[in-house]
N, C-alpha and C positions, 0 to 999 in steps of 0.2 A: 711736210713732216713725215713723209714714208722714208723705210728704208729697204735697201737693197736685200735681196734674200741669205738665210744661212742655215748651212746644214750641221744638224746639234751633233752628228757623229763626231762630227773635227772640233768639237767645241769640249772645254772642261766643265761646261755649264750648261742649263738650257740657256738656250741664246736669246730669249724674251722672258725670262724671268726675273730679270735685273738683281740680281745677286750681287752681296759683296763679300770679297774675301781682301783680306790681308790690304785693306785698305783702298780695296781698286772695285769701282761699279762694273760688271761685266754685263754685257746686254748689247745686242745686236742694235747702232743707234746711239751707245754712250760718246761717240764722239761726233757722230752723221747721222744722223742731225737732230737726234730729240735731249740729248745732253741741251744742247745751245737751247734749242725749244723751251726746256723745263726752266733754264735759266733768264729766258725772258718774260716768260708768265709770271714767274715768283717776285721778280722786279717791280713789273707791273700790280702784282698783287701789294709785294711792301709799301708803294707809293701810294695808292689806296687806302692803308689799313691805315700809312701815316698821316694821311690828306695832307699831300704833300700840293702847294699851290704850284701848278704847272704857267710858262707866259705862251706855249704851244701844246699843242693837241698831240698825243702821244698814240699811236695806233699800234696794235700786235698783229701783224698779220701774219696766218698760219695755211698755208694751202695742200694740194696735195698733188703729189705725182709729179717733183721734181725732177725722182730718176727715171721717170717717164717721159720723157718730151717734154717734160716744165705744162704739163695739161691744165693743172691748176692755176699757175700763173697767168697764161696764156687765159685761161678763162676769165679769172679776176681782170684782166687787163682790157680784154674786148668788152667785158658785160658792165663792169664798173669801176672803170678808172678815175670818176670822180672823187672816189673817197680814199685815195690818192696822189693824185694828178701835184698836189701842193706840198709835196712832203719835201722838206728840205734835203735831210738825210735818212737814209735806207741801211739798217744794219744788219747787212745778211752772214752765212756761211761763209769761210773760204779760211782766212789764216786766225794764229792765232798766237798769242806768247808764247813761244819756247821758254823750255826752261833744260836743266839738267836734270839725271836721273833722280839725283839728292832734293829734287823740291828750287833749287837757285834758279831765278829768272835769268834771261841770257838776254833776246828782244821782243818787242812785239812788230809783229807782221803785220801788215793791214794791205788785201786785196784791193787796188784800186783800176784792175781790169782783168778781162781773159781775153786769149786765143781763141782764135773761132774755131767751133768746131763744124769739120766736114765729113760727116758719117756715109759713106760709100758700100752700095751694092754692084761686085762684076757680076755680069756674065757671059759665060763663055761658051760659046757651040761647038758641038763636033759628031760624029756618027757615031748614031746606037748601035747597040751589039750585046753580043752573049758575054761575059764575063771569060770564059775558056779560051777565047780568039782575042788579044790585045788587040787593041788599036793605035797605034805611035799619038795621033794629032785627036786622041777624044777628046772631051770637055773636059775630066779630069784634069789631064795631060797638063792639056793648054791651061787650068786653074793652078797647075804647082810649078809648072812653067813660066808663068805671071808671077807665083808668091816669090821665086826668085830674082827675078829681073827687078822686084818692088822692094826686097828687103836690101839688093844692092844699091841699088838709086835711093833708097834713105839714106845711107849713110853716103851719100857724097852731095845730098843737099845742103849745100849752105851756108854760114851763120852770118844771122845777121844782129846787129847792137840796136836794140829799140831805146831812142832817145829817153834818157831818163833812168835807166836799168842799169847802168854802168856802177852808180851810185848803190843803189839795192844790193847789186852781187856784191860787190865790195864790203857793203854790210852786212850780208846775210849771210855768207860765205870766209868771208875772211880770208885766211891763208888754205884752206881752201884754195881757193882760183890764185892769189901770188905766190903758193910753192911749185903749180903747174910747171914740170919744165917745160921751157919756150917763154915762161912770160916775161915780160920787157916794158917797167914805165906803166901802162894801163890796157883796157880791154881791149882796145881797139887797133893800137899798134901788136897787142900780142897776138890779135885772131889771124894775123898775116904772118905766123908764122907755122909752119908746118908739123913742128912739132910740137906746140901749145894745142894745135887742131885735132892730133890724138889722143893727147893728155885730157885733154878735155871730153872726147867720146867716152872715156870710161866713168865719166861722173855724169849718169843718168839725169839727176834734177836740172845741170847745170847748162846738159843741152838738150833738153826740152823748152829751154826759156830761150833761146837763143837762135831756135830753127822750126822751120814746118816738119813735123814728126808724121810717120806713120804707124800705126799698128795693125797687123794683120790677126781681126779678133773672130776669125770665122770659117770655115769653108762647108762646103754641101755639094752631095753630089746626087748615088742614088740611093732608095731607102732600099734596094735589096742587095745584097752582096754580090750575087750574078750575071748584075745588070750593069753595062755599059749606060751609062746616060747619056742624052741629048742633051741635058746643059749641066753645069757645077759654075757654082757660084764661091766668090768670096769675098767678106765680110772687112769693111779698113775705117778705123777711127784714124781720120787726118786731125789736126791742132794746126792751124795754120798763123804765123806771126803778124803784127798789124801792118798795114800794107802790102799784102800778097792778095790778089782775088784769086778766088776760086778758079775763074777762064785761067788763066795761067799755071797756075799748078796743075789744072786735071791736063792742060795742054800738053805738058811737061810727064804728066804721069801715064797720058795714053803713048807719047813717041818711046818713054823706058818701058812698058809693056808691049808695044809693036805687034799687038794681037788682029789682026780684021775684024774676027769674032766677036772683040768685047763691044760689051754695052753697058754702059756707066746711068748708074741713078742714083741721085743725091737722096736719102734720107732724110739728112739733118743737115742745114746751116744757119748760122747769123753770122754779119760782122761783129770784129772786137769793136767792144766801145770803153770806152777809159774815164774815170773820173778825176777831178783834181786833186792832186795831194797837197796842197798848200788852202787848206780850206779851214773854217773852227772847228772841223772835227776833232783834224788834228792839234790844233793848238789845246784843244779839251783834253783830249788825250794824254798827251803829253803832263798837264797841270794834274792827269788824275796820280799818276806814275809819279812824279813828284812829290805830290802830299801824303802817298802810302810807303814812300821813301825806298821806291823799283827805281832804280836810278837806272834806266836800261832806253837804247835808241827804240825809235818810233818808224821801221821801215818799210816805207811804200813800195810793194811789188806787184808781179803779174800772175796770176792764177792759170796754171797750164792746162787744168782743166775744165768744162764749165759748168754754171750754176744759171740759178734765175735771174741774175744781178744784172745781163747786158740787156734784157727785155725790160727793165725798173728804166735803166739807165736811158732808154728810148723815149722816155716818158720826161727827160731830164731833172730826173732824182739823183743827188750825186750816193752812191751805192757804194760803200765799204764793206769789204768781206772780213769781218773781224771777231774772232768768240773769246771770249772775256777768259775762258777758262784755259790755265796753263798744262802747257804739255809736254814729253820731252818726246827726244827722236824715236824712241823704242816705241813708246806708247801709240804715236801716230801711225807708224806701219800697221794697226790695227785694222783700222778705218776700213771699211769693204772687206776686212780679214777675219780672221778667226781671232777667237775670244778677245775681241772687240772690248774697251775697257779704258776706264779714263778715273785717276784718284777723286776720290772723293772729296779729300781739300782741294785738289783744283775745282770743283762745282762750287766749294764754299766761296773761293777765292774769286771765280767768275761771276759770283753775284756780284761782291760787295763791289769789285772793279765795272761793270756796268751802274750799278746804282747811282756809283760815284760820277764817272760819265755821262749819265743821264742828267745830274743834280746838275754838270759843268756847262753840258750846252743849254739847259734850261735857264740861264742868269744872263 
């Protein structure tokens, strides 16, 4: 239930005072993740207040320090997975209904896996010195010399179609990916052609889901301005797609960096792990959207970035990344941003569409 930090200068609000204006909850968390949070507690409370008869055990679980290393999960999971271990479904963070600016639903999104993430430390050596005397081959050097070798071997890794995605993009995207010039027929005949393969770089979301990504979210060198360093470091969130290990990419990313110097240490990894999307979830889903008369598709996709869902999913809990609460394109940009802020009828709207969902897989 933590969130990421924010600074109240860049904000029209304080950023923890959950203020509403003009319709819209602001507050550092309205959408990641104490929105979803307040929206499962109150569920669970209405059920409750209604003694509502359950034929399965309903659990809330709340931890802490997801965008820490998942500490809290990781802990709940080592120390007491029993009181979990039987859980059918897991309904965490990750997508959620779009809608348009005007309040119209468009679809609902349902996370049914992520890309691994491989969080990477270089570093890199070279001779100390005074700051007055350059050195050609410092550490410096050699770390922006690397940030370039690494931001051109991004963009020429790639794309690959993960089984089952072809469908998603088509839904989620629409014309979108069929006005791409180069495309031709479907995804897969079109990523063979060279000119769909640019059209397509310029739409960020669309190849992120489709390639191992890098970002270069870091460098260090020395703490005084004078000083030549003995080593500089930099900092890379890799996303890698299902079926890539690790030994391979960093193989791949030590020969495009061609340093002697470097030395690689992993931070952070897990494999992707995927759930199925042809389960009652969705079939509940679906019936709930129906009977509230959202007449809007139900699309299974891949979370390019990640959460606590592939450690649940270890545990073989099938784990959908889903918040009841709708949202449009502008509002989501928030998310980790400034003034952070999700309407208030979408909170209302996220209950009653979980309540419902809850009632559906309970029967």
């Amino acid at each position: 239930m933590d969130v990421v930090p924010a600074d109240p200068k860049y904000w029209r609000v304080n950023p923890f005072a959950a203020e509403i204006q003009d319709g819209m909850l602001y507050g550092r968390g309205a959408i990641d993740i104490k929105g979803k949070g307040i929206v499962d507690l109150m569920t669970l409370i209405r059920l409750k207040r209604a003694k509502t008869p359950l034929k399965r055990d309903l659990i809330f679980l709340a931890v802490a320090d997801e965008e820490v290393n998942s500490i809290g999960s990781r802990t709940m999971i080592a120390q007491h997975p029993e009181l979990i271990r039987q859980a059918e479904y897991l309904i965490d963070e990750g997508e959620t209904i779009r809608e348009t600016p005007d309040g119209k639903p468009l679809h609902a999104m349902v996370g049914i896996g992520e890309k691994s993430p491989l969080w990477l430390t270089l570093t890199f050596k070279g001779q100390p010195g005074h700051g007055s005397i350059p050195i050609a081959d410092s550490a410096v050097n050699r770390a922006l010399n690397a940030a370039a070798r690494i931001l051109a071997y991004s963009r020429e890794i790639p794309f690959t179609l993960v089984p089952g995605l072809e469908e998603s993009l088509r839904n989620q995207y629409g014309e979108d990916v069929t006005r791409l010039p180069g495309y031709s027929r479907d995804m897969r005949t079109s990523l063979q052609n060279p000119q769909f393969l640019k059209a397509l770089a310029t739409k960020p979301g669309l190849d992120a889901l489709m390639r191992n990504t890098i970002s270069i979210t870091g460098m260090s060198g020395s703490d005084k301005i004078n000083i030549i360093p003995n080593e500089a470091t930099l900092r890379l969130d890799c996303r890698l797609i299902p079926g890539i290990s690790k030994e391979a990419f960093l193989t791949d990313l030590r020969a495009a960096v061609a340093d002697p110097t470097m030395q690689v240490q992993i931070d952070e990894y897990y494999d992707a792990r995927y759930s199925p999307a042809d389960t009652g979830f969705f079939t509940a889903l679906k019936q709930v959207f129906t009977r509230r008369g959202m007449a809007i598709p139900v699309i299974p996709t891949i979370f390019t970035s990640s959460t606590d869902a592939s450690l649940y999913r270890a545990l073989g809990i099938h784990v959908y990344g889903f918040e009841s609460t709708p949202i449009d394109e502008q509002v989501a940009t928030t998310a980790h941003g400034n003034d952070e802020r999700i309407r208030v009828q979408s909170i209302e709207t996220g209950l009653e569409v979980l309540h419902d969902l809850i009632l559906e897989l309970n029967k």
